[in-house]
C-alpha positions in Angstrom: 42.6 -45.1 61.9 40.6 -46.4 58.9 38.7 -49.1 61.6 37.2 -45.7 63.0 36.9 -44.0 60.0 35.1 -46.2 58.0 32.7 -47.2 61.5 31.8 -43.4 62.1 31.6 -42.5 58.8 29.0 -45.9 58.3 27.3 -44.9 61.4 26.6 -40.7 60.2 25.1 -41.9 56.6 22.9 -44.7 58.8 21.2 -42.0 60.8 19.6 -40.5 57.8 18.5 -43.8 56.5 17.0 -44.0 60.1 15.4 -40.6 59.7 14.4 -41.6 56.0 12.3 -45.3 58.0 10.5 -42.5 60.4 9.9 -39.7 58.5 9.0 -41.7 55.0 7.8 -45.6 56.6 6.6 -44.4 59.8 8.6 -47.1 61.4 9.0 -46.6 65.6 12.2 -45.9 67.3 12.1 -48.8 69.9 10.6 -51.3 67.5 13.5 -50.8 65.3 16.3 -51.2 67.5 14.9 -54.1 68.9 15.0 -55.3 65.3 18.5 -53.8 64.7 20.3 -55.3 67.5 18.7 -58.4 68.1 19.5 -59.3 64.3 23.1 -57.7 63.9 24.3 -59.2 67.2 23.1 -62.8 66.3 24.6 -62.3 63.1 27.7 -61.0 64.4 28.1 -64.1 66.8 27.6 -66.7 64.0 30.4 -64.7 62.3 32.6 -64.9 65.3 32.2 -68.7 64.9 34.5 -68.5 61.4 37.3 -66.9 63.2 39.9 -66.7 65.7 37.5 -65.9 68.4 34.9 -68.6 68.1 36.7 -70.9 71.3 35.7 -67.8 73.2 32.2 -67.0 72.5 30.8 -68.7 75.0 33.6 -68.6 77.8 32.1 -65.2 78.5 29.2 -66.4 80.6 32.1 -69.0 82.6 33.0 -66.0 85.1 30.6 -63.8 87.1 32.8 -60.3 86.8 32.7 -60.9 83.3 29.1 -62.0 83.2 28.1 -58.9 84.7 30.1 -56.7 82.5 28.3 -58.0 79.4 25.1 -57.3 80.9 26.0 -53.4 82.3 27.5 -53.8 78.2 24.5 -54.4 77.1 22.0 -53.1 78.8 23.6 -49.8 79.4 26.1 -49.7 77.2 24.2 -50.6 73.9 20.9 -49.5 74.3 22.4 -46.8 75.9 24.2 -45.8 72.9 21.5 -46.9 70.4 18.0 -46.1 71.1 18.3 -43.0 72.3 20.5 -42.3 69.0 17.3 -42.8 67.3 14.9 -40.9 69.4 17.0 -38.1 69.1 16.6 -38.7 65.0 13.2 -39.3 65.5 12.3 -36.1 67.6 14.6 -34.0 65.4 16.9 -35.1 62.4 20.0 -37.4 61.8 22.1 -34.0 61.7 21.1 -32.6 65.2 21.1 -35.7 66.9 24.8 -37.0 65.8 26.1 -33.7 66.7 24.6 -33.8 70.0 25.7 -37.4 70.6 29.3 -36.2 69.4 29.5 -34.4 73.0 30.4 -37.9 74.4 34.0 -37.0 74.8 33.6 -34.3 77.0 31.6 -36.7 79.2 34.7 -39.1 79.2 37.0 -36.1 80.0 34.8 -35.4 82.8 34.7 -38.9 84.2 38.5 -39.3 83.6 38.9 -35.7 86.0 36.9 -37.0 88.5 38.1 -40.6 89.0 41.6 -39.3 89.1 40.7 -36.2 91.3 42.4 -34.2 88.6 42.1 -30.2 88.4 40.7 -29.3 84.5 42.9 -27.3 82.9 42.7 -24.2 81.2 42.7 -26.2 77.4 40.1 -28.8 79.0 37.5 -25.8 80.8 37.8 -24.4 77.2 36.8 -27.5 75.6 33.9 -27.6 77.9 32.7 -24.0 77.0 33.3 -24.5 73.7 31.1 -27.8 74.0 28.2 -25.8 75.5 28.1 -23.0 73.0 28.3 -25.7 70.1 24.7 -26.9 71.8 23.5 -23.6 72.5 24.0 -22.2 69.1 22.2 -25.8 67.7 19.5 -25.2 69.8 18.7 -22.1 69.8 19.9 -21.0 66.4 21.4 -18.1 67.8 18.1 -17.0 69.5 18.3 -16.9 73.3 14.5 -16.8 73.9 13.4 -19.5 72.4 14.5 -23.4 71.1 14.5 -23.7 67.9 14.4 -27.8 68.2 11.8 -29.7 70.1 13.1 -30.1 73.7 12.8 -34.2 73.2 15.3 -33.7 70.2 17.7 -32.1 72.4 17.2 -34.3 76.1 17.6 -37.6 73.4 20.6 -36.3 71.8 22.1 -35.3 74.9 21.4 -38.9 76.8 22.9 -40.5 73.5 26.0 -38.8 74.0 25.8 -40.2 77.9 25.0 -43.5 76.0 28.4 -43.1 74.1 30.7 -42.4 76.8 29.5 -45.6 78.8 29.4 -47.4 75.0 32.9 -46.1 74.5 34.5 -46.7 78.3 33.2 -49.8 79.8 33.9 -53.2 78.1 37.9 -52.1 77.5 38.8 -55.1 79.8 35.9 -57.4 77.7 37.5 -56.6 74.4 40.9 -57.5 75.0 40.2 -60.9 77.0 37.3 -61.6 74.0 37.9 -59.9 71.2 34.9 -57.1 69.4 32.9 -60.0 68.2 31.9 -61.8 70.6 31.7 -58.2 73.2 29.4 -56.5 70.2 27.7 -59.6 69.4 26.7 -60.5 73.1 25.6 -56.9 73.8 23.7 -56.3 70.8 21.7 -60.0 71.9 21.5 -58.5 75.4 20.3 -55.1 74.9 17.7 -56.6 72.2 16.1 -59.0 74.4 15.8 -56.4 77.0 14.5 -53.9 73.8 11.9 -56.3 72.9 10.1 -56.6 75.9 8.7 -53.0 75.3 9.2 -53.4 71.6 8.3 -56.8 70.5 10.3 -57.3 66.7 7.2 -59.0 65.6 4.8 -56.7 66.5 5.2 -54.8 63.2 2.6 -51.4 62.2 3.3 -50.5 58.8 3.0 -51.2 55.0 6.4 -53.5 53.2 7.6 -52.3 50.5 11.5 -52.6 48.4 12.5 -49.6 50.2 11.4 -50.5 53.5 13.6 -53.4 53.6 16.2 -52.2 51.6 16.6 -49.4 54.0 16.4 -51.6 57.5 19.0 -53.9 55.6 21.1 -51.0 55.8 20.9 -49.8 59.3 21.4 -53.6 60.3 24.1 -54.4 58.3 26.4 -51.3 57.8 24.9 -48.5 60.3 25.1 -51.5 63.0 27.1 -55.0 62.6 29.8 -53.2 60.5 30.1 -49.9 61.8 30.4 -51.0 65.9 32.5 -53.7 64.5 35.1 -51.7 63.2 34.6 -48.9 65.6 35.1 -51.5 69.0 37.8 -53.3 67.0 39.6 -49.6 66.9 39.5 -49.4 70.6 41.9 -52.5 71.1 44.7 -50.1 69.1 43.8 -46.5 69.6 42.3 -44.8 73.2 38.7 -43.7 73.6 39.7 -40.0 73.1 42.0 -40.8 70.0 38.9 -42.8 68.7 37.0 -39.7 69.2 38.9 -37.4 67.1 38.9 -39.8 64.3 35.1 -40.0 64.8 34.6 -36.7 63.6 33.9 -38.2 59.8 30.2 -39.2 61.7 28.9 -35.8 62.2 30.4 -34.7 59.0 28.7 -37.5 57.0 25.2 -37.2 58.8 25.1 -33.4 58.4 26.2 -33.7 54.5 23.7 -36.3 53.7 21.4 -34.5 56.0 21.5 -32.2 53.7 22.1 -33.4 50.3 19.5 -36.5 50.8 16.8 -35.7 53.4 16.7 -31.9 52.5 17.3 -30.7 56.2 17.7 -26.9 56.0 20.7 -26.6 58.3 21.5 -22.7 59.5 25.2 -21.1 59.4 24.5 -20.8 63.6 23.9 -25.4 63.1 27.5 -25.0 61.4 29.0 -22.9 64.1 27.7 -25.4 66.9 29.1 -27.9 64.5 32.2 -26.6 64.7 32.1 -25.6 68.6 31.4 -29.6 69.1 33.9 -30.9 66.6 36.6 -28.3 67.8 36.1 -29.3 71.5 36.9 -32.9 70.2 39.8 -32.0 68.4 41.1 -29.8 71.4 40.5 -32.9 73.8 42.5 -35.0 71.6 45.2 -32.9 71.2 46.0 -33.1 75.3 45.1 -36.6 75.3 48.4 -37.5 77.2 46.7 -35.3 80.3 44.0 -37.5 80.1 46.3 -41.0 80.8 
């Protein structure tokens, strides 16, 4: 529980940080999670190499099922869950875009209902209502004829919450044969290879500054190597849906510093689809057991 906890919460206050590099540095999405994952998953891996899973940091590329679960892990999984995380910020704010990315377990709970050919129940086809009013009521802001956030805002938030429920359901078997390390590490390597062929890391446009690097520090160290560290490492004790309740401290912390820090003017109908988004979680959570 605190693995998650601390991860999500990490991962809200990161997304403002983010918003602070775009709005304030003028720094580009793609360029900086090129930077982010490239540097966090390379780090991560030489930290794997001080503990019980360094003997199986390499064993991952020995077998070609799990060779090409790091790379779907990677490629779809990370970037997947990543840049359009930041897109979403970019287009909109932190606040909007981790409560549209929040929608993930609804996305789970429909891929769980159709693998299984399972019937939603009455609880679940509320939860999915619910879901849909919660982005309704942040899009809109209660105004049916009109969006009141740029249509990229809401198409990246909703494709980060896509991102999420692949981030959160694929590598289950990776993680217990190889532990989070050396899953994170090689998908954050993966999926910023792939990132910096359309975003080179050293093709940098802006001015440096304390507060440039003090901030992308921060989103590499705690809003990425720490916070999927401790969030994958929750998955080898709790399910994805259980994960997902305890999650709710991300939304929470990004709207709060939202906010408090970057001064984003949030509505009472942004804290009714807050609610709508973090009740459908709850709600999903509580009939986990239907979900097995």
């Amino acid at each position: 529980m605190m693995l998650v906890l601390c991860g999500a919460t990490l991962w809200g206050v990161s997304g403002n940080v983010a918003q602070y590099l775009f709005e304030a540095q003028h720094i580009n999405a793609g360029w900086l999670t090129s930077v982010r994952m490239l540097t966090a998953g390379i780090l991560l891996l030489i930290l794997t190499q001080f503990g019980k899973e360094r003997h199986l940091t390499w064993s991952v590329w020995k077998n070609g099922k799990t060779v090409s679960g790091m790379l779907i892990f990677g490629l779809i999984g990370m970037i997947g869950a990543q840049y359009t995380y930041f897109e979403a910020i970019a287009a909109g704010n932190a606040a909007t875009a981790t409560l549209l990315q929040y929608l993930s377990p609804v996305l789970i709970m429909l891929y769980l209902m159709i693998r299984w050919r399972k019937k939603p129940s009455g609880v679940e086809l509320a939860a999915i209502l619910m879901a849909l009013l919660g982005v309704f009521l942040i899009a809109t802001k209660g105004h049916p004829d009109q969006l009141s956030i740029a249509p990229l805002a809401v198409f990246w938030g909703l494709m980060s919450a896509l991102g999420g429920a692949i981030y959160a359901t694929q590598p289950g078997k990776l993680l217990k044969q190889f532990g989070p390390g050396v899953v994170v590490g090689w998908g954050m390597v993966i999926g910023g290879i792939a990132m910096s062929v359309l975003y080179p890391p050293w093709h940098f446009n802006g001015n440096l500054s304390v507060q440039l690097i003090m901030g992308i520090a921060f989103v590499i160290l705690f809003g990425t190597l720490l916070a999927f560290y401790l969030y994958l490492a929750s998955l080898k004790y709790l399910k994805p849906i259980e994960t997902s309740l305890l999650g709710c401290a991300e939304p929470l912390s990004a709207a709060i510093v939202s906010v408090a820090w970057m001064h984003v003017p949030l509505t009472v109908f942004d804290w009714m689809g807050a609610a709508c988004i973090i009740g459908t979680v709850v709600m999903l959570s509580l009939t986990r057991k239907k979900l097995r």
